[in-house]
C-alpha positions as CSV (number, residue, x, y, z in Angstrom):
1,X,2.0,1.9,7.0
2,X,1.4,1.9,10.9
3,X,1.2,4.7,13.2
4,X,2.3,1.7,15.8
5,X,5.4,1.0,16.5
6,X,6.1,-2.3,18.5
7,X,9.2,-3.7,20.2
8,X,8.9,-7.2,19.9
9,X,11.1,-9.0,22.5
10,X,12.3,-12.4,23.0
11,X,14.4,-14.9,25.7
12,X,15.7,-18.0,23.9
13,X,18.1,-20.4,24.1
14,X,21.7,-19.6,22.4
15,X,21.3,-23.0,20.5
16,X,18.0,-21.5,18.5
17,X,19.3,-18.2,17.1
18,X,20.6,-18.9,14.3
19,X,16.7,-20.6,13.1
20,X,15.5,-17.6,14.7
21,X,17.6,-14.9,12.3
22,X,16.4,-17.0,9.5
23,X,12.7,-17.1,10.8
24,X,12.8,-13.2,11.3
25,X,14.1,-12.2,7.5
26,X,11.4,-14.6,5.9
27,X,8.5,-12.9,8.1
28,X,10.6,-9.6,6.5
29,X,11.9,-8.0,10.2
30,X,15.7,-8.5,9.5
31,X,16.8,-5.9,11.5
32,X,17.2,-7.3,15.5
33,X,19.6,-6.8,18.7
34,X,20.9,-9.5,20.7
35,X,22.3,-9.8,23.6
36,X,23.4,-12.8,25.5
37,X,21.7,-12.6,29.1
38,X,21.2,-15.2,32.3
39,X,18.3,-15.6,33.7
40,X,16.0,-18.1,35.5
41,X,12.1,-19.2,34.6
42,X,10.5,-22.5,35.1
43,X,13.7,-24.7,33.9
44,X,14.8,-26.7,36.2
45,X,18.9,-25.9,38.2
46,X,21.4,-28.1,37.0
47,X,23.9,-30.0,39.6
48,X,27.0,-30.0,39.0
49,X,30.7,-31.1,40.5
50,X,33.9,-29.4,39.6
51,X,37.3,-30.3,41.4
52,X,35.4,-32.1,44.0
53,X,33.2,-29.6,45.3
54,X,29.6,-29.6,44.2
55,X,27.4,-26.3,42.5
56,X,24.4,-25.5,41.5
57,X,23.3,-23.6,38.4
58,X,20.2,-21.7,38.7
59,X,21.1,-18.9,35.7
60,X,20.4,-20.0,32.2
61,X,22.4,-18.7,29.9
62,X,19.7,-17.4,27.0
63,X,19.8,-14.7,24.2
64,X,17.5,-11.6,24.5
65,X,16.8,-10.5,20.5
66,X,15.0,-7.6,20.0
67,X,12.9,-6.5,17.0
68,X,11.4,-2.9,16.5
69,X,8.7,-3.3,14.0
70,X,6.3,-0.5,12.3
71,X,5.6,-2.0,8.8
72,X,4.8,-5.3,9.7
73,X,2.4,-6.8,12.6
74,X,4.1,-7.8,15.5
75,X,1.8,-10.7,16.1
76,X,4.0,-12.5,13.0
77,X,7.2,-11.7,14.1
78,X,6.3,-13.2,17.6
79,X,4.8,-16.0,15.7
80,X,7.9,-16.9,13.6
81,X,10.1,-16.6,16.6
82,X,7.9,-19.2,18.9
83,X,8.0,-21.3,16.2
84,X,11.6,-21.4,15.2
85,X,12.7,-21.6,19.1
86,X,10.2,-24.3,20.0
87,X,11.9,-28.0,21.5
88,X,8.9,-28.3,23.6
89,X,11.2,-28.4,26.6
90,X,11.1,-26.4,29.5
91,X,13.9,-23.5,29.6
92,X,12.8,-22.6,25.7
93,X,12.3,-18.6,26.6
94,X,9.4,-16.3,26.6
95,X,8.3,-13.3,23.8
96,X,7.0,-10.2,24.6
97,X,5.4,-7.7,22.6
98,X,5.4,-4.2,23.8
99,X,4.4,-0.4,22.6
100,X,7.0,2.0,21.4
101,X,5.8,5.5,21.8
102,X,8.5,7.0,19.4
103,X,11.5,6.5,17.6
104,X,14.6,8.9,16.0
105,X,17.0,7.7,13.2
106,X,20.4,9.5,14.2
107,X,21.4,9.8,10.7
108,X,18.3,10.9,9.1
109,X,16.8,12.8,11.4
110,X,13.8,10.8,10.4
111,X,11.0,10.2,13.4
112,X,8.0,8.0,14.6
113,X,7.8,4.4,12.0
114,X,9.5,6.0,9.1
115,X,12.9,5.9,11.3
116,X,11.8,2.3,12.1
C-alpha cells in the first residue's frame, strides 16, 4: 500500500454520473461524494425566453464527484472517469488530481491511507 493519499476530483455533466459510478467501482474506487454545483468553463451561454422576456444562462449545472484514493493510483481513477464522461462536446467537465496530506476515520480512530 501507498504512503500517498490522493483526492481525485471531477466536474461533469449530471447526464454522465450514473457511467461514471459504474466506471469508478470497476477501476475498484467505489467510495465517492457528489455534489451538484454551477459553474461556467469554455461551454458556450444558452439564450433563452420565458414569459416574454429574454435570459441568458451562463451557469452550468454539473456534478462535482470526489474520490479519496490510497490503494489504488489516481492516474486510473481519473482515467476511468474521462472516459466514461467523454461526448466530445464542449461543457463535458474537467478532473483534477490533488495531494491529501492526511486523513482520520471518525469511527476507527484509524489515520493516514489505512482510514482511506
Amino acid at each position: 500500500m501507498s504512503d500517498e493519499i490522493k483526492l481525485v476530483m471531477a466536474f461533469i455533466r449530471p447526464d454522465k454520473l450514473s457511467d461514471v459510478k459504474q466506471a469508478l467501482a470497476e477501476v475498484g474506487a467505489p467510495s465517492l461524494t457528489v455534489t451538484n454545483v454551477s459553474g461556467r468553463g469554455s461551454q458556450p451561454a444558452k439564450k433563452g425566453q420565458w414569459r416574454g422576456e429574454e435570459y441568458t444562462v451562463d451557469l452550468h449545472q454539473k456534478v462535482k464527484v470526489e474520490c479519496v484514493v490510497a490503494d489504488i493510483p489516481a492516474d486510473d481513477v481519473a482515467d476511468a472517469i474521462v472516459d466514461a464522461a467523454n461526448t466530445d462536446e464542449k461543457g463535458d467537465g474537467k478532473v483534477f488530481i490533488l495531494p491529501v496530506e492526511s486523513a482520520y476515520q471518525i469511527r476507527t480512530g484509524k489515520t493516514g491511507p489505512d482510514a482511506v
